[in-house]
N, C-alpha and C positions, 0 to 999 in steps of 0.2 A: 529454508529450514536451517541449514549452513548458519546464518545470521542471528536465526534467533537463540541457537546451542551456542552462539560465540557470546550472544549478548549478555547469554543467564550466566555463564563462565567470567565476562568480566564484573558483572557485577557483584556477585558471589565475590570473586576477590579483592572486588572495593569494599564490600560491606564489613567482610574477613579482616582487613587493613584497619577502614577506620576503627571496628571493635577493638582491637589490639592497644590502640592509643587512645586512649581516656582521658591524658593529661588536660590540666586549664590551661588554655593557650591568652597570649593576649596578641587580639588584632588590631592593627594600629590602621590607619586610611585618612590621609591630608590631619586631621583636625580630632578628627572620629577615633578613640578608643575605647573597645571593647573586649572583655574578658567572658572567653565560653569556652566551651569543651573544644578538643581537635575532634572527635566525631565531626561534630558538627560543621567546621572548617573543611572537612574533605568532605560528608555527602552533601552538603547544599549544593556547594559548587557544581558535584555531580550533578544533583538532583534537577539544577538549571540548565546542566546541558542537555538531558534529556528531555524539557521541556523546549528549550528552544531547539533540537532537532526534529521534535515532532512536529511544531510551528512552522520550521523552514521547508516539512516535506509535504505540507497541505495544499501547496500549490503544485506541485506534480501530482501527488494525489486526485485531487480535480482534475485535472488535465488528464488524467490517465480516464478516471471515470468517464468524464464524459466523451470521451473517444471510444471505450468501448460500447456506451449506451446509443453512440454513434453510429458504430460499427453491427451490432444488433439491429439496428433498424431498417441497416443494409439489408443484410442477410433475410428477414421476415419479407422486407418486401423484394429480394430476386426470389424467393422461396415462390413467394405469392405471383409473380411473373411468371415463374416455372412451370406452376401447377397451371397457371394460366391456358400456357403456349401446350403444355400436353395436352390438354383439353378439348383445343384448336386440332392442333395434331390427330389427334382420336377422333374426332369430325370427321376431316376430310379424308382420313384416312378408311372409315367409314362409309362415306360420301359416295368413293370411289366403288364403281360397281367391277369386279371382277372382268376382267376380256376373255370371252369364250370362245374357243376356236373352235371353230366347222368344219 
């Protein structure tokens, strides 16, 4: 929860930043010029980082799921063992007739 109040905090003051600067910027890159807003210069950038951190955590993401869909199928089947052996248990424990002393 920690995470997600930090994230809406920094983004809130990326968004706050770029609004502030409107100006046209020119971006220049090897060969490639182009003229845009500075908005747009700060949030893409952002906007890519966010997308490729969501990209870079899909694979623990899976890795976690399936470890827990892992771990659930544990638990269902010692559950199902459990009930089993109480079962057994309850039987024999049944079974046994009482020793009555004379």
């Amino acid at each position: 929860m920690a995470y997600l109040f930090l994230s809406l905090i920094l983004a809130l003051l990326t968004a706050a930043f770029a609004l502030q600067n409107t100006e046209t910027v020119t971006v220049r890159l090897l060969l490639w010029e182009y003229q845009t807003s500075l908005v747009l210069v700060i949030l893409a950038p952002a906007g890519i980082g966010i997308v490729l951190t969501f990209v870079a955590s899909l694979g623990r993401r899976f890795r976690r799921s399936r470890t827990i869909r892992s771990l659930e199928e544990t638990v269902e089947s010692q559950g199902i063992r459990i009930r089993e052996l109480e079962a057994r248990l309850d039987r024999s424990s049944e079974n046994r007739e009482p020793s009555s002393s004379t």
